[in-house]
SEFIZA-3560 file (N, C-alpha, C; in Angstrom, 3 decimals):
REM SEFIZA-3560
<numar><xx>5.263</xx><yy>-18.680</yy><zz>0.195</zz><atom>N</atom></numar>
<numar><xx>4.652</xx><yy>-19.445</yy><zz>-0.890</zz><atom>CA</atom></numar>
<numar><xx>5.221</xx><yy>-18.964</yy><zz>-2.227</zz><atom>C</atom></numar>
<numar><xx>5.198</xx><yy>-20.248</yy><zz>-3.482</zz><atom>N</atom></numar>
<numar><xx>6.079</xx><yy>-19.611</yy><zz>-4.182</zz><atom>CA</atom></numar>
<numar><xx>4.634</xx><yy>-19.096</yy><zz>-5.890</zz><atom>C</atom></numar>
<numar><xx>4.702</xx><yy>-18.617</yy><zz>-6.410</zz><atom>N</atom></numar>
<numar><xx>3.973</xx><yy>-18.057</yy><zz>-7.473</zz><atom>CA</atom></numar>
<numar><xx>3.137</xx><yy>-18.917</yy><zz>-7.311</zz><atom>C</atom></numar>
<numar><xx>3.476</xx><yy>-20.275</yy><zz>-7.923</zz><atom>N</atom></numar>
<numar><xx>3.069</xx><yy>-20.609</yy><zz>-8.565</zz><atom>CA</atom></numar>
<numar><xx>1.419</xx><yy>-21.345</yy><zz>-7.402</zz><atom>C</atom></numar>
<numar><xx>2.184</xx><yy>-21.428</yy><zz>-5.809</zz><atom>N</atom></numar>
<numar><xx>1.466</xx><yy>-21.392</yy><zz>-5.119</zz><atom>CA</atom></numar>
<numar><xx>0.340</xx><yy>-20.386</yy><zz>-4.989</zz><atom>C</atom></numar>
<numar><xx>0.658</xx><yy>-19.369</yy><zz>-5.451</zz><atom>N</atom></numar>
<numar><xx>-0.354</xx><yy>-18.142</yy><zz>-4.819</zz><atom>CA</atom></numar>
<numar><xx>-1.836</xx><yy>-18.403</yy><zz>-6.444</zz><atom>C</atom></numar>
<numar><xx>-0.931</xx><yy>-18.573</yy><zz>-7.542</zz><atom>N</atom></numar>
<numar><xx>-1.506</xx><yy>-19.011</yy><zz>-8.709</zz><atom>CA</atom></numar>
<numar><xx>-2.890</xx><yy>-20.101</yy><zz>-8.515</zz><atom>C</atom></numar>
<numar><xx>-2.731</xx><yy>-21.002</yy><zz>-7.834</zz><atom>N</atom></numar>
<numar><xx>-3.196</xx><yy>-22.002</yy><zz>-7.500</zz><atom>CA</atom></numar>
<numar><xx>-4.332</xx><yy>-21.311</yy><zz>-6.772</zz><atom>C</atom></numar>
<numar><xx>-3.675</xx><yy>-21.074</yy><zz>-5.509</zz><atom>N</atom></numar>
<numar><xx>-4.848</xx><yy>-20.807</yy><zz>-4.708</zz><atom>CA</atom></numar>
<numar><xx>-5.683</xx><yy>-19.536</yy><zz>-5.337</zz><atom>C</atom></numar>
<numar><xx>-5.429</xx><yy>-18.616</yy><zz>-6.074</zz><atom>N</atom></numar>
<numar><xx>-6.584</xx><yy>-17.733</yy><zz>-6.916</zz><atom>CA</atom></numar>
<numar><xx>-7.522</xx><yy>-18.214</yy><zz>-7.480</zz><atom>C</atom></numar>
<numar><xx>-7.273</xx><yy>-19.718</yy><zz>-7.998</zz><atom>N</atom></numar>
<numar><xx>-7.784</xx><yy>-20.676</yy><zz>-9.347</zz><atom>CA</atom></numar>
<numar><xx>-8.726</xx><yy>-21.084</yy><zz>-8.029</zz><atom>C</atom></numar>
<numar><xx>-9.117</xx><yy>-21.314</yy><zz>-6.932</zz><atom>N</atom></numar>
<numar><xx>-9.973</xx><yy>-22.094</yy><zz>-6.074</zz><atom>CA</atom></numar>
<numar><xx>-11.223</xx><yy>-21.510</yy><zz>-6.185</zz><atom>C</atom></numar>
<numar><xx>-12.178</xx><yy>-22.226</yy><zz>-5.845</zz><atom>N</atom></numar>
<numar><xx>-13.485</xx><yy>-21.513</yy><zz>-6.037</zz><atom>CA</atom></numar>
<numar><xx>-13.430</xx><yy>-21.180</yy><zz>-4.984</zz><atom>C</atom></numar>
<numar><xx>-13.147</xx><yy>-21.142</yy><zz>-3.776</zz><atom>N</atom></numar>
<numar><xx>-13.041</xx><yy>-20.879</yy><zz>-2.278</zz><atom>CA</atom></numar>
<numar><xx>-12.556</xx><yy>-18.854</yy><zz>-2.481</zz><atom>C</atom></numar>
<numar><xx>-11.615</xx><yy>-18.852</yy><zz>-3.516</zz><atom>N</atom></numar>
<numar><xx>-10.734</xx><yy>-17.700</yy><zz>-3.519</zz><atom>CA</atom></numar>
<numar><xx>-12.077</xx><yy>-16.402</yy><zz>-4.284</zz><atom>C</atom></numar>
<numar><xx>-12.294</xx><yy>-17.489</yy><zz>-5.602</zz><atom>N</atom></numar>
<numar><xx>-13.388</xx><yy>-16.904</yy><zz>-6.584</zz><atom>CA</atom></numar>
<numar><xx>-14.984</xx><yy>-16.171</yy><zz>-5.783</zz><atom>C</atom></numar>
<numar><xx>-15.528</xx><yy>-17.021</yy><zz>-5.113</zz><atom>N</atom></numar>
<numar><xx>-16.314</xx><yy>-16.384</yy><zz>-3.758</zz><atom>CA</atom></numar>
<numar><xx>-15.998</xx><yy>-15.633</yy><zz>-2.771</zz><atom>C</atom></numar>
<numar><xx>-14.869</xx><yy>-15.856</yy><zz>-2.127</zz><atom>N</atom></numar>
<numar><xx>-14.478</xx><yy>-14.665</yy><zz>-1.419</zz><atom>CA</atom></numar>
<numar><xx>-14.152</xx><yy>-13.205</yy><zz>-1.921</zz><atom>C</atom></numar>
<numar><xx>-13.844</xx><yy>-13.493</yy><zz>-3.241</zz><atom>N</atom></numar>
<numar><xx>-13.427</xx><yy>-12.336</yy><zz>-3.911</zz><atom>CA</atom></numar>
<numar><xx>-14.559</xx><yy>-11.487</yy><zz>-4.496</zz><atom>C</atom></numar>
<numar><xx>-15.500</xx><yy>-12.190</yy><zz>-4.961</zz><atom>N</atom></numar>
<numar><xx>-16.790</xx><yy>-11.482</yy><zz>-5.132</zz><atom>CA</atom></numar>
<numar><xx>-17.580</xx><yy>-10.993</yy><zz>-4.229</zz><atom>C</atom></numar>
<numar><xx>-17.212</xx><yy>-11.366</yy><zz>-2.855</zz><atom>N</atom></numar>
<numar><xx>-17.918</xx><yy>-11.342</yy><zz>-1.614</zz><atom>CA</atom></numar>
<numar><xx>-17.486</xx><yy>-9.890</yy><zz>-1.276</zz><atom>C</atom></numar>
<numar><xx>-16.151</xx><yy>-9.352</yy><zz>-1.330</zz><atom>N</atom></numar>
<numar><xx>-15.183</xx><yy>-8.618</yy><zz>-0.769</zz><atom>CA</atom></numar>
<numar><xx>-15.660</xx><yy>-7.455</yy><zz>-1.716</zz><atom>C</atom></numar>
<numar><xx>-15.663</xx><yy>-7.780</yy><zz>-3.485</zz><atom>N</atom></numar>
<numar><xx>-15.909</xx><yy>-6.767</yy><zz>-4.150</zz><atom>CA</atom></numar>
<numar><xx>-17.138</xx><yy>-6.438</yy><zz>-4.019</zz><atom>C</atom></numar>
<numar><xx>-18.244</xx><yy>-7.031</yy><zz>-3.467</zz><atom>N</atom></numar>
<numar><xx>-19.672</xx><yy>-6.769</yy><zz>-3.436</zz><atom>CA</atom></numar>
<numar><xx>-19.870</xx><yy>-6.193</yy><zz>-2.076</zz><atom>C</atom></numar>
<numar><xx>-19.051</xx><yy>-5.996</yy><zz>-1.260</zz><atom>N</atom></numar>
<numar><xx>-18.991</xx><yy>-5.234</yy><zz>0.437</zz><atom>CA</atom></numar>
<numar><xx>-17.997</xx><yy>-4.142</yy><zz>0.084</zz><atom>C</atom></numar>
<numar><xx>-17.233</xx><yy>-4.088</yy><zz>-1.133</zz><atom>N</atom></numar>
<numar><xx>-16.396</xx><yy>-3.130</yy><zz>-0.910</zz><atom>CA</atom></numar>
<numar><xx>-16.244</xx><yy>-2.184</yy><zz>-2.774</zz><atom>C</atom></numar>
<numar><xx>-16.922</xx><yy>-1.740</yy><zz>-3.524</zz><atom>N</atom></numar>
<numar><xx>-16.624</xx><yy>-1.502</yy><zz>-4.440</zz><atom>CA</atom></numar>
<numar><xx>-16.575</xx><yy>-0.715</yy><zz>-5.582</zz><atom>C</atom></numar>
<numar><xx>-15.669</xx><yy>-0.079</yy><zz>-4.064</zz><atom>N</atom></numar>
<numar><xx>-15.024</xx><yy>0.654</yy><zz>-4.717</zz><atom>CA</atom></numar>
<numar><xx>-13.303</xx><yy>0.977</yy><zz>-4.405</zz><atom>C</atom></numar>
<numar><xx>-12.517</xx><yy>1.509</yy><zz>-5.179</zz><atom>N</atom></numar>
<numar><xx>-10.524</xx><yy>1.045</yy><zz>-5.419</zz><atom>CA</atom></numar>
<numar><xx>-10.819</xx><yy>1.989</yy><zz>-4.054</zz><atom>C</atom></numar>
<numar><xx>-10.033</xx><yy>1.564</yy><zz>-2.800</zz><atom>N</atom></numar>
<numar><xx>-9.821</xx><yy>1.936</yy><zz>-1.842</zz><atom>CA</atom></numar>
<numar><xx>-8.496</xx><yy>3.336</yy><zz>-1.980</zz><atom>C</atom></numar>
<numar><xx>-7.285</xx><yy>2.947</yy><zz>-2.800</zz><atom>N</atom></numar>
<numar><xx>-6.252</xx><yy>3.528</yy><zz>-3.046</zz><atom>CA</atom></numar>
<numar><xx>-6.574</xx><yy>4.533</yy><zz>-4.022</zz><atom>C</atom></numar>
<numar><xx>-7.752</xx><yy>4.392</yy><zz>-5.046</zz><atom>N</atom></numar>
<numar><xx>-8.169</xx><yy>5.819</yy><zz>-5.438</zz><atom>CA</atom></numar>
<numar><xx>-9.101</xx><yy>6.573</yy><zz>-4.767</zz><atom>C</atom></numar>
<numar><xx>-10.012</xx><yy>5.780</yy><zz>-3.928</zz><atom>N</atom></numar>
<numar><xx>-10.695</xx><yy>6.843</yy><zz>-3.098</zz><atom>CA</atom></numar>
<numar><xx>-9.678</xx><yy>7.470</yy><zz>-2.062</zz><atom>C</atom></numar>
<numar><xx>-8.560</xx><yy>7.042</yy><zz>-1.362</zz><atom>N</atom></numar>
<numar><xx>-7.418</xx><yy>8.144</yy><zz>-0.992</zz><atom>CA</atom></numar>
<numar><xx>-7.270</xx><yy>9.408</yy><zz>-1.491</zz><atom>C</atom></numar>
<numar><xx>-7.236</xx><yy>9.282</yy><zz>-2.900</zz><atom>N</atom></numar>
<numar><xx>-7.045</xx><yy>10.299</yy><zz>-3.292</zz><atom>CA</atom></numar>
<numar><xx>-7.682</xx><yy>11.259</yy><zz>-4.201</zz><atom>C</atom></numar>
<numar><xx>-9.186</xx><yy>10.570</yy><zz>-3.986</zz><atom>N</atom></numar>
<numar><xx>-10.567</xx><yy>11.510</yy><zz>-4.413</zz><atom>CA</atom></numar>
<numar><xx>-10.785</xx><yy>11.033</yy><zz>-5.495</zz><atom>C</atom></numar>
<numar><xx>-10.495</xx><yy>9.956</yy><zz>-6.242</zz><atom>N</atom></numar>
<numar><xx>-10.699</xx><yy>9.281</yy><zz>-7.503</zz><atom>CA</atom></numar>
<numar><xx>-11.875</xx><yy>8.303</yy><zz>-7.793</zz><atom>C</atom></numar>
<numar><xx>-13.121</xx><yy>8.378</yy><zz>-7.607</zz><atom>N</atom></numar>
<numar><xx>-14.063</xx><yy>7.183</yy><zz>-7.412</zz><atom>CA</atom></numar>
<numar><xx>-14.180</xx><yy>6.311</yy><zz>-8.930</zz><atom>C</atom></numar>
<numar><xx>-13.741</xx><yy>5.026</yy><zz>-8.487</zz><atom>N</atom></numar>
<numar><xx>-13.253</xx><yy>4.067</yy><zz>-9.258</zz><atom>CA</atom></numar>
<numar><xx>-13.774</xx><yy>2.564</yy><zz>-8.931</zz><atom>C</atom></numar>
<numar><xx>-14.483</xx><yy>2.174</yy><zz>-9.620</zz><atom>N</atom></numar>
<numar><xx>-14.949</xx><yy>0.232</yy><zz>-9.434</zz><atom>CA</atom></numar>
<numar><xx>-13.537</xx><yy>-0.273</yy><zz>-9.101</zz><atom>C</atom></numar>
<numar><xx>-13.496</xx><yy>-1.210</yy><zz>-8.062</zz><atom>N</atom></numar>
<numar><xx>-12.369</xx><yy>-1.813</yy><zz>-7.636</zz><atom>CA</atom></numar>
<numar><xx>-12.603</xx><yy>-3.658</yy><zz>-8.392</zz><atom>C</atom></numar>
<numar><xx>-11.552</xx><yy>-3.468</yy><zz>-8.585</zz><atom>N</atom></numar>
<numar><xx>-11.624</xx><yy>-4.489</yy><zz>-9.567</zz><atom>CA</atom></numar>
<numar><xx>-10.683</xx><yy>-5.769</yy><zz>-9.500</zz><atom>C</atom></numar>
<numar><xx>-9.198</xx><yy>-5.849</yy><zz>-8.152</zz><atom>N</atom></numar>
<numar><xx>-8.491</xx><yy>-6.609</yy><zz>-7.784</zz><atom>CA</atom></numar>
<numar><xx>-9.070</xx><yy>-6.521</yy><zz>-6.222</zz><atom>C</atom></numar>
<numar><xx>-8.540</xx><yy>-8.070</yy><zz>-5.880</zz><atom>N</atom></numar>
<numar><xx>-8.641</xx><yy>-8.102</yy><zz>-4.798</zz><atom>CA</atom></numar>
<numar><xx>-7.518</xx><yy>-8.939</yy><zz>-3.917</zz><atom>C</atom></numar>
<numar><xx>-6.669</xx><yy>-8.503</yy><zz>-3.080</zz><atom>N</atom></numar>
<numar><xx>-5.699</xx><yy>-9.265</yy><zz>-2.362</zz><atom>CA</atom></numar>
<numar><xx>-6.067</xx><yy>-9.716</yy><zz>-1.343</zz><atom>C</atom></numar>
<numar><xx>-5.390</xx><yy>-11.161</yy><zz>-0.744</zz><atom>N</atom></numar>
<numar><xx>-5.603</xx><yy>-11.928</yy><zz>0.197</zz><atom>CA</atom></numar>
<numar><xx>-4.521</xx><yy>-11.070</yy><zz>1.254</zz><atom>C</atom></numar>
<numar><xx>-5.358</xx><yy>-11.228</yy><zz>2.623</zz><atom>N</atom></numar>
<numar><xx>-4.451</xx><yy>-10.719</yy><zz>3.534</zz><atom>CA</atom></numar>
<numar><xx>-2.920</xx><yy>-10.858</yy><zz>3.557</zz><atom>C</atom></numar>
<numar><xx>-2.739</xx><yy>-12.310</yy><zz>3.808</zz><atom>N</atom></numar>
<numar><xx>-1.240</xx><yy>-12.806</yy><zz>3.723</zz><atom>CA</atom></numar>
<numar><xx>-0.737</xx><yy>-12.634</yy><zz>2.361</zz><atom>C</atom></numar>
<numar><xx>-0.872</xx><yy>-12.249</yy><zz>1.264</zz><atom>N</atom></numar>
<numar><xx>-0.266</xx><yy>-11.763</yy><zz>0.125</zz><atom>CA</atom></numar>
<numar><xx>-0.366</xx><yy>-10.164</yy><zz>0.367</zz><atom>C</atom></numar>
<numar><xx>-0.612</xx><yy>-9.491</yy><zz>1.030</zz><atom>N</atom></numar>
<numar><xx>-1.032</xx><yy>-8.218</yy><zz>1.102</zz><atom>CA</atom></numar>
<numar><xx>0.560</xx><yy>-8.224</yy><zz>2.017</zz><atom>C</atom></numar>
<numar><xx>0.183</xx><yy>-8.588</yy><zz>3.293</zz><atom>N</atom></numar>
<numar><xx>1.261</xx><yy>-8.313</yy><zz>3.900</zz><atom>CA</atom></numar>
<numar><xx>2.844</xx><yy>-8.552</yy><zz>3.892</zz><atom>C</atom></numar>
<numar><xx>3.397</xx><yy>-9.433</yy><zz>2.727</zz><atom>N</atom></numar>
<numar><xx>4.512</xx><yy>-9.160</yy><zz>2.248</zz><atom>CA</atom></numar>
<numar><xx>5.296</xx><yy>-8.153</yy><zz>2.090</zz><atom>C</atom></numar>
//
């Protein structure tokens, strides 16, 4: 998918709910709790953009 695709699909309310869903089950930065940093997580990636 190209940007402007991935752009799009962020803008969905479909994306906007899942993402609050994810930060409200998960929230806190996963990549600073690695490394002992407790931090509000504040992005959230879609699987298939993750796995690139």
């Amino acid at each position: 998918m190209s940007r402007e695709d991935w752009k799009h699909f962020y803008d969905t309310a479909f994306w906007q709910r899942r993402r609050r869903q994810q930060l409200l089950a998960h929230p806190l930065c996963k990549f600073c709790a690695a490394d002992g940093i407790v931090t509000p997580a504040t992005h959230v990636r879609s699987r298939r953009a993750a796995s690139r």
